[in-house]
PDB file as gemmi writes it, atoms N, CA and C in Angstrom:
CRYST1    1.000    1.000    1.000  90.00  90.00  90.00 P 1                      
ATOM      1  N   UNK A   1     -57.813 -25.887 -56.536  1.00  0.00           N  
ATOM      2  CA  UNK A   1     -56.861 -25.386 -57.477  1.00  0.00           C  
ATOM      3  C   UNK A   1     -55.708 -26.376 -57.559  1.00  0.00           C  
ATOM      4  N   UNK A   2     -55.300 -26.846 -58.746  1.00  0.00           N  
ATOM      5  CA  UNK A   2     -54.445 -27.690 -58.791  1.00  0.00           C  
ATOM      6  C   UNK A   2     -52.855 -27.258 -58.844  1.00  0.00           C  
ATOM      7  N   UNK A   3     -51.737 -27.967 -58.972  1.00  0.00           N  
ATOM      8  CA  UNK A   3     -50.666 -27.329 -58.884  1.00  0.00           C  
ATOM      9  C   UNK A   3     -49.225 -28.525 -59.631  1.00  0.00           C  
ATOM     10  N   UNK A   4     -48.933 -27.777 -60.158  1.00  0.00           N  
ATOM     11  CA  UNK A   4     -47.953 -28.843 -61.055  1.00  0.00           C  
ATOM     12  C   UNK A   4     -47.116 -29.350 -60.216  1.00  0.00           C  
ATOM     13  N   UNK A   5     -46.374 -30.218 -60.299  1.00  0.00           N  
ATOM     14  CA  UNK A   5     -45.135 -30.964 -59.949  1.00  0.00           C  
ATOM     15  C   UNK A   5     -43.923 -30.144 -60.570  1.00  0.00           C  
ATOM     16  N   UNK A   6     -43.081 -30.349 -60.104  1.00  0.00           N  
ATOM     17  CA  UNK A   6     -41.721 -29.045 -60.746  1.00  0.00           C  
ATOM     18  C   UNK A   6     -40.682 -30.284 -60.769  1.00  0.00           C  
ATOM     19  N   UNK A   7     -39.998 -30.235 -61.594  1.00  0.00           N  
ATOM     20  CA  UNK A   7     -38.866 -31.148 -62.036  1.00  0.00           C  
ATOM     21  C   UNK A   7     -37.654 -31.258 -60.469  1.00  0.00           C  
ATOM     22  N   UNK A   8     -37.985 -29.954 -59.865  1.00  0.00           N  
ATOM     23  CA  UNK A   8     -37.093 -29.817 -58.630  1.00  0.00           C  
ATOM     24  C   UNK A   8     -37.496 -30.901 -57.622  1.00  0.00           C  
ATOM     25  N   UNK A   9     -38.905 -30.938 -57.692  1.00  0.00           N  
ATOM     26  CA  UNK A   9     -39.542 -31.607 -56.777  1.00  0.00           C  
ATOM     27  C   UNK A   9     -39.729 -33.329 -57.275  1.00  0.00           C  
ATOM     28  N   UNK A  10     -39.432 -33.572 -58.102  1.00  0.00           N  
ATOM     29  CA  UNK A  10     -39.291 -34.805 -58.866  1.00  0.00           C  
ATOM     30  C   UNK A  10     -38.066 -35.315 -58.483  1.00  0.00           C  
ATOM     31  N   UNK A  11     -36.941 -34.443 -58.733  1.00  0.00           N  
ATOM     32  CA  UNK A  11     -35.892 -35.078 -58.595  1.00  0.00           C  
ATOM     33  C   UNK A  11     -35.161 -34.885 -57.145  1.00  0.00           C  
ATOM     34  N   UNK A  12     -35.711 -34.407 -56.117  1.00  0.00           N  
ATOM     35  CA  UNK A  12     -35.893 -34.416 -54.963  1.00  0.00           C  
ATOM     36  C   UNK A  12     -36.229 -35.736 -54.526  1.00  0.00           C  
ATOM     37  N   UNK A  13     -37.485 -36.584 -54.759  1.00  0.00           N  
ATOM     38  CA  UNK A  13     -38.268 -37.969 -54.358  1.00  0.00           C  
ATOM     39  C   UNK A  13     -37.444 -38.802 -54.626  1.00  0.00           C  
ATOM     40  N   UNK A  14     -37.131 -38.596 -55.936  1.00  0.00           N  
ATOM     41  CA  UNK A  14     -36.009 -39.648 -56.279  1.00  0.00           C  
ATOM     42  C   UNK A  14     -34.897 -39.592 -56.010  1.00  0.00           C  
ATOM     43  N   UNK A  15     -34.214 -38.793 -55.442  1.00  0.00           N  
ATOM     44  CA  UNK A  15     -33.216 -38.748 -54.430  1.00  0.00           C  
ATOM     45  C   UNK A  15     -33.136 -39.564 -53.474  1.00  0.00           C  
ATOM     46  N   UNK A  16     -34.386 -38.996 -52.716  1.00  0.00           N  
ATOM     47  CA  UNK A  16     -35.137 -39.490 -51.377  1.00  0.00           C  
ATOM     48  C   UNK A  16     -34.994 -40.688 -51.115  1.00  0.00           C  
ATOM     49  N   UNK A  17     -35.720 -41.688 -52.305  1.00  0.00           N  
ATOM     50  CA  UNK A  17     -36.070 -43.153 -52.339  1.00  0.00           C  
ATOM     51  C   UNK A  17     -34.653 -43.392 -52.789  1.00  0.00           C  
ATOM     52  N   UNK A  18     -33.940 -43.128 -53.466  1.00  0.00           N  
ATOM     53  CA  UNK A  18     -32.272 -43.557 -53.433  1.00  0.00           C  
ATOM     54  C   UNK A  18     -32.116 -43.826 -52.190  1.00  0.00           C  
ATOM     55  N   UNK A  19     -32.053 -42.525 -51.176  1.00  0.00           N  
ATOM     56  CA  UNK A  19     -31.237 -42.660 -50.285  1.00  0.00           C  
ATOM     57  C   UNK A  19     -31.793 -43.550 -49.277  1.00  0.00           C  
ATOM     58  N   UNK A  20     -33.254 -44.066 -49.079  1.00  0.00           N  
ATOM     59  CA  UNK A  20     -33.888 -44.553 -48.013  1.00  0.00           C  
ATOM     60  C   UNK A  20     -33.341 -46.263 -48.898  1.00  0.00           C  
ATOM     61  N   UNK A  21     -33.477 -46.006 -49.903  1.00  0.00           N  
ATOM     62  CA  UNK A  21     -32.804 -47.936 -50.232  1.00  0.00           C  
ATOM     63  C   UNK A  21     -31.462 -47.912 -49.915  1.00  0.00           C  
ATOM     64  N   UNK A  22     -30.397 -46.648 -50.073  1.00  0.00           N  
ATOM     65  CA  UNK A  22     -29.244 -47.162 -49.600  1.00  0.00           C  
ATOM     66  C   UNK A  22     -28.868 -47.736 -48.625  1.00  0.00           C  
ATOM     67  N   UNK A  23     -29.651 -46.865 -47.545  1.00  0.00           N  
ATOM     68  CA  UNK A  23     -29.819 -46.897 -46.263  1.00  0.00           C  
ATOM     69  C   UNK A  23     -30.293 -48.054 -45.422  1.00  0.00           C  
ATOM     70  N   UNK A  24     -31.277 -48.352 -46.124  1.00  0.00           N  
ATOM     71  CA  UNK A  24     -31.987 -50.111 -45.801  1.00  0.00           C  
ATOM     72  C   UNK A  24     -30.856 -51.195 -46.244  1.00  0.00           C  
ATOM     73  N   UNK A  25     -29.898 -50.827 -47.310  1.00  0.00           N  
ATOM     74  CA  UNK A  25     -29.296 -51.861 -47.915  1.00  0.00           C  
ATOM     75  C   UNK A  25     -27.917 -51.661 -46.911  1.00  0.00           C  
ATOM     76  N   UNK A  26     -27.452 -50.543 -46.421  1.00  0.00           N  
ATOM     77  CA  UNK A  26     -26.323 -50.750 -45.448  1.00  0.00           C  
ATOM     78  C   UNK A  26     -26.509 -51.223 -44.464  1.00  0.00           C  
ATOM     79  N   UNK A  27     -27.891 -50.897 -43.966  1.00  0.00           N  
ATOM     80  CA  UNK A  27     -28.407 -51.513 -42.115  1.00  0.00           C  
ATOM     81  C   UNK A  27     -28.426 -52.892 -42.349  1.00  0.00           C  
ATOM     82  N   UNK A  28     -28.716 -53.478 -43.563  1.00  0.00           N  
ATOM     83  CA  UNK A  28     -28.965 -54.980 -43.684  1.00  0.00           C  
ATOM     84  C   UNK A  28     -28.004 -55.520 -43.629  1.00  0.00           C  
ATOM     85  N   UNK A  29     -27.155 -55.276 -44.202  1.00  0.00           N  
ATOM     86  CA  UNK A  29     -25.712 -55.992 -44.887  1.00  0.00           C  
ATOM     87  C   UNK A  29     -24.800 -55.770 -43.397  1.00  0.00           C  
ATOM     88  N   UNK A  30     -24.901 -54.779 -42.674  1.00  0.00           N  
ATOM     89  CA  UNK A  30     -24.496 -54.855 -41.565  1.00  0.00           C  
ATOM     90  C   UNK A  30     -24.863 -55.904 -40.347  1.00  0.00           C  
ATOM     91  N   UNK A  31     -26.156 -55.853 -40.432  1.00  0.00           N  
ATOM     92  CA  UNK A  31     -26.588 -56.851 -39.053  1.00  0.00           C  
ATOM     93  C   UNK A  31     -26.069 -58.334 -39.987  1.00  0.00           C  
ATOM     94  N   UNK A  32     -26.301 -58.690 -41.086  1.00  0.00           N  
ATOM     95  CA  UNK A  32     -26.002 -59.972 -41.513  1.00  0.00           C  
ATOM     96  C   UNK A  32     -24.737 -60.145 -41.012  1.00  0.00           C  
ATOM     97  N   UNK A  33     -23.420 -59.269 -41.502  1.00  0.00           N  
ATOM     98  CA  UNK A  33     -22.559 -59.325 -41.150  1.00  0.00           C  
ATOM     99  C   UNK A  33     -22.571 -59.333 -39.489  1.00  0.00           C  
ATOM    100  N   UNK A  34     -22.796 -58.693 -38.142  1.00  0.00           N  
ATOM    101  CA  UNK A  34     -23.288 -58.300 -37.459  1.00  0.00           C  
ATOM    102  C   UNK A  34     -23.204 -60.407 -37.021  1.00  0.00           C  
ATOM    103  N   UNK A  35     -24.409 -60.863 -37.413  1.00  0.00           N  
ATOM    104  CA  UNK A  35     -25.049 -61.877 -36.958  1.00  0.00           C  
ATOM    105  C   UNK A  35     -24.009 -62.898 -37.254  1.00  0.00           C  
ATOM    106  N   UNK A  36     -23.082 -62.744 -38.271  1.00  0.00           N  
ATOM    107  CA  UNK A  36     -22.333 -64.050 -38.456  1.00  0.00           C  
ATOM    108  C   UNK A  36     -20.801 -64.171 -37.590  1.00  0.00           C  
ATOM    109  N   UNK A  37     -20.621 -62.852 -37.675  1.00  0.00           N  
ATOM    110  CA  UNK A  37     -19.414 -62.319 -36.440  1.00  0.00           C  
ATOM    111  C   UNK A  37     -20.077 -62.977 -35.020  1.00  0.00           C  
ATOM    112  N   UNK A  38     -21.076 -62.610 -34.599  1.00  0.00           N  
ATOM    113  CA  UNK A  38     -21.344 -63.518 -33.344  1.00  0.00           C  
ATOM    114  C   UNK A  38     -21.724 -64.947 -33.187  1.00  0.00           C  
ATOM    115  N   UNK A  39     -21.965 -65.224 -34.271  1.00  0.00           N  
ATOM    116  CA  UNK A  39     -22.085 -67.112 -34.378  1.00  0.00           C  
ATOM    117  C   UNK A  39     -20.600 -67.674 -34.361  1.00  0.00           C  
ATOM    118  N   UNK A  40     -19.707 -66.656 -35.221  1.00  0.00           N  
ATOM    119  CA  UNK A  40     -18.451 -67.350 -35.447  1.00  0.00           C  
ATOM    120  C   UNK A  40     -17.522 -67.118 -34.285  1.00  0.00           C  
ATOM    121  N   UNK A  41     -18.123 -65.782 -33.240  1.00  0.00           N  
ATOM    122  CA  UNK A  41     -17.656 -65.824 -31.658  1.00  0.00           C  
ATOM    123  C   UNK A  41     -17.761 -66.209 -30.646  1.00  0.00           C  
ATOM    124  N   UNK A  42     -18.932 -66.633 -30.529  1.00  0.00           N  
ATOM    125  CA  UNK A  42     -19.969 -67.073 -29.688  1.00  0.00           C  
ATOM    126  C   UNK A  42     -20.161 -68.692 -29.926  1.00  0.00           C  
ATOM    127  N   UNK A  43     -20.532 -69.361 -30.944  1.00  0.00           N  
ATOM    128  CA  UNK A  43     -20.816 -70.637 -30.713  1.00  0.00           C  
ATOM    129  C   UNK A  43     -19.875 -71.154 -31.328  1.00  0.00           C  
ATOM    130  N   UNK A  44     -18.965 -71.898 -30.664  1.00  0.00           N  
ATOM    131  CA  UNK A  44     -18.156 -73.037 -30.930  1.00  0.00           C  
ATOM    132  C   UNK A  44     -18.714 -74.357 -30.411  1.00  0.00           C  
ATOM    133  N   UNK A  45     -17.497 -75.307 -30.612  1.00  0.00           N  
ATOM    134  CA  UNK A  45     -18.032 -77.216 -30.258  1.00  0.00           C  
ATOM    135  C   UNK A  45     -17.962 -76.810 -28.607  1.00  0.00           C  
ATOM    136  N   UNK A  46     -17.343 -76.386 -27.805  1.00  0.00           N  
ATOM    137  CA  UNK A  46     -17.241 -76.624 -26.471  1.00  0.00           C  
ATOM    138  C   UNK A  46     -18.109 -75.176 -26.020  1.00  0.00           C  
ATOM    139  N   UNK A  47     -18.565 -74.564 -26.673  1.00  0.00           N  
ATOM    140  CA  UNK A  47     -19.937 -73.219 -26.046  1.00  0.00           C  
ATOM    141  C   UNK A  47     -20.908 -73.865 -24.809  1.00  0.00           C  
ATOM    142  N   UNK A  48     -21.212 -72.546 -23.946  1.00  0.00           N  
ATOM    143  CA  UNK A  48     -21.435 -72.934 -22.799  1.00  0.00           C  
ATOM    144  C   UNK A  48     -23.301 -72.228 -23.275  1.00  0.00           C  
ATOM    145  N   UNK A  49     -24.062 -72.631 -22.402  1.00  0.00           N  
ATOM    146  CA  UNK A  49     -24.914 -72.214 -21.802  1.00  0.00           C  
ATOM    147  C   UNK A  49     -25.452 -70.814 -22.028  1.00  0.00           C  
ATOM    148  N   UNK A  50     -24.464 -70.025 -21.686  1.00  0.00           N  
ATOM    149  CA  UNK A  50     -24.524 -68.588 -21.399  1.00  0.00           C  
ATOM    150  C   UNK A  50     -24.094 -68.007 -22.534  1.00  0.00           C  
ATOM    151  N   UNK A  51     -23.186 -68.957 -23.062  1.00  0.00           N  
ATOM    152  CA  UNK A  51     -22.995 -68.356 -24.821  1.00  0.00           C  
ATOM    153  C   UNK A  51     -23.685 -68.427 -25.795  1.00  0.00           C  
ATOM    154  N   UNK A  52     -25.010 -69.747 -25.245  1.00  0.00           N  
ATOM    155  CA  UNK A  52     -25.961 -69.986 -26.548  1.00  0.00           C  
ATOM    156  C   UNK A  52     -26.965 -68.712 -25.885  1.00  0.00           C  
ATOM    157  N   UNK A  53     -26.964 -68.415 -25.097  1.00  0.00           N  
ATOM    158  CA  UNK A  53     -28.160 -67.507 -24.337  1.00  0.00           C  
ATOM    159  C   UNK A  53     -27.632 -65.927 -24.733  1.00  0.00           C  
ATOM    160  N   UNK A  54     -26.636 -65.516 -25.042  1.00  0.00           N  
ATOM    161  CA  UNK A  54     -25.758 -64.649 -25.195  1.00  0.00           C  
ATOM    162  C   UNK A  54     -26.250 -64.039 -26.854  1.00  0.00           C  
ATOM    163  N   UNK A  55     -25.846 -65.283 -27.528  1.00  0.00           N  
ATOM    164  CA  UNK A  55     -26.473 -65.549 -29.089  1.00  0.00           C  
ATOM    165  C   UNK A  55     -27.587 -65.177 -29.237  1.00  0.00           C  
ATOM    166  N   UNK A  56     -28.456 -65.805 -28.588  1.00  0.00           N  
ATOM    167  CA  UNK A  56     -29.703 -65.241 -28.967  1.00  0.00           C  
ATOM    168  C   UNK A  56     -30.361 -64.329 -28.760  1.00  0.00           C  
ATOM    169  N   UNK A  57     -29.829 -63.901 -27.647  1.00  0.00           N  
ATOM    170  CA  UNK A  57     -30.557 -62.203 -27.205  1.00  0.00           C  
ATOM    171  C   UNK A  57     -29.707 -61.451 -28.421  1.00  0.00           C  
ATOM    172  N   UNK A  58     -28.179 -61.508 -29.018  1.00  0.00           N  
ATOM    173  CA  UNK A  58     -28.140 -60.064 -29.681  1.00  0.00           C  
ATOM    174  C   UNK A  58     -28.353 -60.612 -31.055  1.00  0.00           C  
ATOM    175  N   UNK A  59     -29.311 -61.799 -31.843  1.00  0.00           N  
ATOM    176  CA  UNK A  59     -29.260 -62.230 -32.778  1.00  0.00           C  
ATOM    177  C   UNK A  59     -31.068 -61.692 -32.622  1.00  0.00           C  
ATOM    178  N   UNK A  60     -31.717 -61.633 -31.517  1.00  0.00           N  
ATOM    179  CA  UNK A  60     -33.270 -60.862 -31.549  1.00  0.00           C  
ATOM    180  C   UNK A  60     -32.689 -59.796 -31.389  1.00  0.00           C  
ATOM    181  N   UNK A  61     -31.861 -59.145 -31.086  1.00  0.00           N  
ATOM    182  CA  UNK A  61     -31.582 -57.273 -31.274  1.00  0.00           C  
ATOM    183  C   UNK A  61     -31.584 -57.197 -32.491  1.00  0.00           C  
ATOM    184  N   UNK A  62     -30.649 -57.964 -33.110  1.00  0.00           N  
ATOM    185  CA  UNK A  62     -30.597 -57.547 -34.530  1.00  0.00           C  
ATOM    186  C   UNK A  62     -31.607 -57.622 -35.287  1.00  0.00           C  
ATOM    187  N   UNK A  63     -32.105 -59.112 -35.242  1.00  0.00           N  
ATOM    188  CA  UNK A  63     -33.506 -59.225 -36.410  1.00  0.00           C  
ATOM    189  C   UNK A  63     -34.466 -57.959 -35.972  1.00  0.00           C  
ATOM    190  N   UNK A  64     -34.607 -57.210 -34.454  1.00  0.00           N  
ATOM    191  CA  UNK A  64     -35.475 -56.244 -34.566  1.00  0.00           C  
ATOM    192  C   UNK A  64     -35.144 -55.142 -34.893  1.00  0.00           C  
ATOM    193  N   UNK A  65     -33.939 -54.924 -35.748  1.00  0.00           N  
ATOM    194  CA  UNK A  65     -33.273 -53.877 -36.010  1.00  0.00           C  
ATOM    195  C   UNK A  65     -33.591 -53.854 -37.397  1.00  0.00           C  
ATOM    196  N   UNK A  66     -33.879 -55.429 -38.020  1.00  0.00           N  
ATOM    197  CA  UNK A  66     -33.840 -55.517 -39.506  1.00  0.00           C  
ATOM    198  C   UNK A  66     -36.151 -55.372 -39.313  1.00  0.00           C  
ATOM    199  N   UNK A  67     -36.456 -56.001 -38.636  1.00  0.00           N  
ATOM    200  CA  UNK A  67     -38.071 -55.595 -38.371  1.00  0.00           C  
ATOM    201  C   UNK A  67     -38.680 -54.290 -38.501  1.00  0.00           C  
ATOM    202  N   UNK A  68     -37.830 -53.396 -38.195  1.00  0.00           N  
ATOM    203  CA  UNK A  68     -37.920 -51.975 -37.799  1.00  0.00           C  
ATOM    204  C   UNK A  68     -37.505 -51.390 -39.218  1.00  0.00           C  
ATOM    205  N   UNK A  69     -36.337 -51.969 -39.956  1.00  0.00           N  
ATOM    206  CA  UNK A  69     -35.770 -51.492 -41.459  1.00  0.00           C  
ATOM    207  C   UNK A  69     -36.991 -51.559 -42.334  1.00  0.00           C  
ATOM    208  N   UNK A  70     -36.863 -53.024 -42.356  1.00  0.00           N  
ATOM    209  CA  UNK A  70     -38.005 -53.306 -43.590  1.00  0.00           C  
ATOM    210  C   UNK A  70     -38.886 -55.055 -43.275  1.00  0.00           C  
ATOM    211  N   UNK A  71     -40.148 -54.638 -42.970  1.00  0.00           N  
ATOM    212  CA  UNK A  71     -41.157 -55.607 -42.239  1.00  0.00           C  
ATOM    213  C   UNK A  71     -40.911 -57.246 -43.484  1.00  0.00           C  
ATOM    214  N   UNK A  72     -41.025 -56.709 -44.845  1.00  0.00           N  
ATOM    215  CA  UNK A  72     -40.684 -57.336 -45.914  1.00  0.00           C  
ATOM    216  C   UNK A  72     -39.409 -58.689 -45.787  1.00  0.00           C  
ATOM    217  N   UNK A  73     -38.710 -58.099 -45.732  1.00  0.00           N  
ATOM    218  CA  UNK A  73     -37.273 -58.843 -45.480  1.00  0.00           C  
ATOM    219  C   UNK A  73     -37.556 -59.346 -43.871  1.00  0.00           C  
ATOM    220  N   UNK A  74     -37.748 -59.141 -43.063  1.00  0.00           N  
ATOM    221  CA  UNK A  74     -38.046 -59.684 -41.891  1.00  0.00           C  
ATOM    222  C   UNK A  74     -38.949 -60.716 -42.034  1.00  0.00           C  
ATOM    223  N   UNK A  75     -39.799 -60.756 -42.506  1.00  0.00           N  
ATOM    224  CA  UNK A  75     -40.703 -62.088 -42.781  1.00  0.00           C  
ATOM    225  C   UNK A  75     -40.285 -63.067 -43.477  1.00  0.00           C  
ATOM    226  N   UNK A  76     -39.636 -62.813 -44.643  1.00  0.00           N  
ATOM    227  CA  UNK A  76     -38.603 -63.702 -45.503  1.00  0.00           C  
ATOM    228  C   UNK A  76     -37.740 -64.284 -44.624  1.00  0.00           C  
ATOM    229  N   UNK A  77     -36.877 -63.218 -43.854  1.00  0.00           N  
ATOM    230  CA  UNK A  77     -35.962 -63.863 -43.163  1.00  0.00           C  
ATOM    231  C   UNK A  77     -36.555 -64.908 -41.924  1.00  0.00           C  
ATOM    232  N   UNK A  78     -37.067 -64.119 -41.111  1.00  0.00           N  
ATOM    233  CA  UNK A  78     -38.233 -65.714 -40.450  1.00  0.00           C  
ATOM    234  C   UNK A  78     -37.920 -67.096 -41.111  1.00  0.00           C  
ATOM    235  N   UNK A  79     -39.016 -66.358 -42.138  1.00  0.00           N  
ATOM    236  CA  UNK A  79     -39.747 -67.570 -42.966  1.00  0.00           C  
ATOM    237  C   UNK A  79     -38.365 -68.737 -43.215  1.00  0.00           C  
ATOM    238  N   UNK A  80     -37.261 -68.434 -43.514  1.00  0.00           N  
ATOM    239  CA  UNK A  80     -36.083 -69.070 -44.074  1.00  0.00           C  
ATOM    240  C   UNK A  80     -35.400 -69.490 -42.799  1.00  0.00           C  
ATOM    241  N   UNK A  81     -35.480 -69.024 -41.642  1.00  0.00           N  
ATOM    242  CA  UNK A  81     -34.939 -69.392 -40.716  1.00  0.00           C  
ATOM    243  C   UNK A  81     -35.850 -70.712 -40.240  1.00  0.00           C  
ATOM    244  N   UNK A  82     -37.008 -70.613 -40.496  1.00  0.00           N  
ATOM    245  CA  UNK A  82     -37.576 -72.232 -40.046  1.00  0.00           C  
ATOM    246  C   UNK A  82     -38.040 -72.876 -40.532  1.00  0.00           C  
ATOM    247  N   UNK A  83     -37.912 -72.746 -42.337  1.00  0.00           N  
ATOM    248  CA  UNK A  83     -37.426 -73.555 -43.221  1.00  0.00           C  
ATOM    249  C   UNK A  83     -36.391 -74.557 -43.087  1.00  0.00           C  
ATOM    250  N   UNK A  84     -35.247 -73.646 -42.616  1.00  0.00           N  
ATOM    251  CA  UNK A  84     -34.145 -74.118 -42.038  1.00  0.00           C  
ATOM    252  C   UNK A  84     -33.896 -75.219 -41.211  1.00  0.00           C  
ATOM    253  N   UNK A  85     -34.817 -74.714 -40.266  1.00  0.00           N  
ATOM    254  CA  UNK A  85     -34.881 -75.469 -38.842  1.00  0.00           C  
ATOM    255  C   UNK A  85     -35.660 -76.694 -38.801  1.00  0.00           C  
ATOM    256  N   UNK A  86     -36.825 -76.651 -39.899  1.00  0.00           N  
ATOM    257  CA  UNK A  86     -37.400 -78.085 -40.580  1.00  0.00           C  
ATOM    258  C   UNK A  86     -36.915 -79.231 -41.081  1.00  0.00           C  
ATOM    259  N   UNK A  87     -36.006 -78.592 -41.808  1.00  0.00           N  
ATOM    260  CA  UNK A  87     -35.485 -79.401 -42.590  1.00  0.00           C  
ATOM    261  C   UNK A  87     -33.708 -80.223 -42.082  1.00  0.00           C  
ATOM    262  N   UNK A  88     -33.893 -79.019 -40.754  1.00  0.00           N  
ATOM    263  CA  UNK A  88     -32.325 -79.876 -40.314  1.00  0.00           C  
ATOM    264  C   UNK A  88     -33.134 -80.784 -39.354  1.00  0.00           C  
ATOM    265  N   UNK A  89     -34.534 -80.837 -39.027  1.00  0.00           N  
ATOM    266  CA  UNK A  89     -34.790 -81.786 -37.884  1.00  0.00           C  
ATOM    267  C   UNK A  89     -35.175 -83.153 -39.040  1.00  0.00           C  
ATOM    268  N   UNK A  90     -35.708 -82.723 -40.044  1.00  0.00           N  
ATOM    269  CA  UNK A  90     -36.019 -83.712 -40.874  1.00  0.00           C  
ATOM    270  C   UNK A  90     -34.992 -84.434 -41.453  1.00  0.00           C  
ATOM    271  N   UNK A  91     -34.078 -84.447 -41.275  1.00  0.00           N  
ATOM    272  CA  UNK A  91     -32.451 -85.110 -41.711  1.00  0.00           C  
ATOM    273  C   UNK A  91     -32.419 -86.355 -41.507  1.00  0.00           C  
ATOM    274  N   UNK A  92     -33.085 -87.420 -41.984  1.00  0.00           N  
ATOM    275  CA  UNK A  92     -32.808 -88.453 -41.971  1.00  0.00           C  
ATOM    276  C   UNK A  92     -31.948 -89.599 -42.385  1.00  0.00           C  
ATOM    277  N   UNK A  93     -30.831 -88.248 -43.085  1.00  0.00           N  
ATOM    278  CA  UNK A  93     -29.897 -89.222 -43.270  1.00  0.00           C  
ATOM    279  C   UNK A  93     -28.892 -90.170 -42.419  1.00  0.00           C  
ATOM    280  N   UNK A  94     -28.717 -89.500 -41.545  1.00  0.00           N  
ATOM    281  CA  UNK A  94     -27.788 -90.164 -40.027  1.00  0.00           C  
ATOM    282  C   UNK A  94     -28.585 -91.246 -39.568  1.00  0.00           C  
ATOM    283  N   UNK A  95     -29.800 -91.277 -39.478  1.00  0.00           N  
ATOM    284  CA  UNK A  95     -30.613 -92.306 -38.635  1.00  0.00           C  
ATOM    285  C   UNK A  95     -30.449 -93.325 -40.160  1.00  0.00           C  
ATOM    286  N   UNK A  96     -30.709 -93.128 -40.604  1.00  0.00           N  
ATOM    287  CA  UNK A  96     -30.931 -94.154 -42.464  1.00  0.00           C  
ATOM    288  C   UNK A  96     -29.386 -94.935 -42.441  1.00  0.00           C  
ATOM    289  N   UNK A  97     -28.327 -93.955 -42.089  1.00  0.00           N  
ATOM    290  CA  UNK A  97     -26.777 -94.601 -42.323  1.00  0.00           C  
ATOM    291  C   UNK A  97     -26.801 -95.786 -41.176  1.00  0.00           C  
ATOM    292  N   UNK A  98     -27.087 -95.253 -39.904  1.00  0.00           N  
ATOM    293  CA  UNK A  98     -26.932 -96.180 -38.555  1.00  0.00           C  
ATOM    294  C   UNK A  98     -27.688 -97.035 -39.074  1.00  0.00           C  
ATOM    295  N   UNK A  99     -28.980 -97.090 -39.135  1.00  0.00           N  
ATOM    296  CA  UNK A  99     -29.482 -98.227 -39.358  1.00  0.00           C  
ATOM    297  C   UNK A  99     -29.365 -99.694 -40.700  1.00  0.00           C  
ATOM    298  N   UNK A 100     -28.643 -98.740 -41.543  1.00  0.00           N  
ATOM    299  CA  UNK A 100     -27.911 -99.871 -42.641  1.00  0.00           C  
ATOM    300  C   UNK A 100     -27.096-100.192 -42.123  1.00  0.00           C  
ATOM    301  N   UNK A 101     -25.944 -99.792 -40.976  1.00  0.00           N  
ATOM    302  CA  UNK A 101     -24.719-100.031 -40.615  1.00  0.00           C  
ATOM    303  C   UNK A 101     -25.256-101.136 -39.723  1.00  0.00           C  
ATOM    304  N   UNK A 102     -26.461-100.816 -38.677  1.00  0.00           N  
ATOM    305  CA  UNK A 102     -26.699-102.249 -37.802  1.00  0.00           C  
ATOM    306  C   UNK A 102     -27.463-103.583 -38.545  1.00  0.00           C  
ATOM    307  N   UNK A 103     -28.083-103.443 -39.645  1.00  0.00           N  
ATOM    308  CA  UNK A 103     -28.116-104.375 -40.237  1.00  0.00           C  
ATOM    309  C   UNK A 103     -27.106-105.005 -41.093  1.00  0.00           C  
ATOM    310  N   UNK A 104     -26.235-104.698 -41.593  1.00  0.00           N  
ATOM    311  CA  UNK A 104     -25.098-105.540 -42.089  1.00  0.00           C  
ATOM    312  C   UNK A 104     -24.063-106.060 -40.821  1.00  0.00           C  
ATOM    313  N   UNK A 105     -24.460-105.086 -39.857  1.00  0.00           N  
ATOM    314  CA  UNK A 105     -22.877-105.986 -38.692  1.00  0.00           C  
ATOM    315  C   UNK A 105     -24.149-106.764 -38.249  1.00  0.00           C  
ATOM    316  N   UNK A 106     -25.353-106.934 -38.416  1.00  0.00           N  
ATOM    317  CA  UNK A 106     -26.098-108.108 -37.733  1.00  0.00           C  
ATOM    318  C   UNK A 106     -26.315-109.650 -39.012  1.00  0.00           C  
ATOM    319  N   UNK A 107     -26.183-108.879 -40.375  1.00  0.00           N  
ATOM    320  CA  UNK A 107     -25.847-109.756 -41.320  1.00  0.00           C  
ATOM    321  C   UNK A 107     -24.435-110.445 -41.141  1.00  0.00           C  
TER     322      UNK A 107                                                      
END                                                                             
């Protein structure tokens, strides 16, 4: 026996899914915020040891906080984090400058 959908119950879901995106969109915007407050506390030029170790344990709390939100955005975010990390090892501009600089003081 089948059974209609009721406009109550329609606009109930869509409530629902409002509130579960709001909800994903505050937890996010928080840990981002969250994550940049502790880079900008935590790692300075003279950071120790225990501060880069410090960093990274509550920078994996967080990403598993955003893992747990939405699997979606967690993979992106990954994905961009060692994008990141590629492309700052691939930086060849510093080695390219030094080495024009030692060939002209050897010219």
């Amino acid at each position: 026996m089948g059974t209609c959908v009721s406009e109550k119950d329609k606009t109930e879901t869509t409530f629902l899914a409002f509130t579960r995106t709001l909800l994903k969109s505050f937890v996010l915007l928080v840990v981002v915020c969250m994550t940049i407050s502790l880079k900008n506390r935590l790692i300075t030029p003279d950071t120790t040891l225990f501060y880069m170790a410090l960093f990274v344990i509550g920078t994996t709390v967080l990403f598993a906080i955003v893992g747990i939100i939405d699997s979606y955005v967690f993979s992106n975010l990954i994905l961009g984090i060692g994008l990141a990390l590629g492309l700052q090892l691939m930086d060849w501009r510093s080695a390219v400058n030094s080495a024009s600089q030692n060939i002209t003081n050897a010219l």
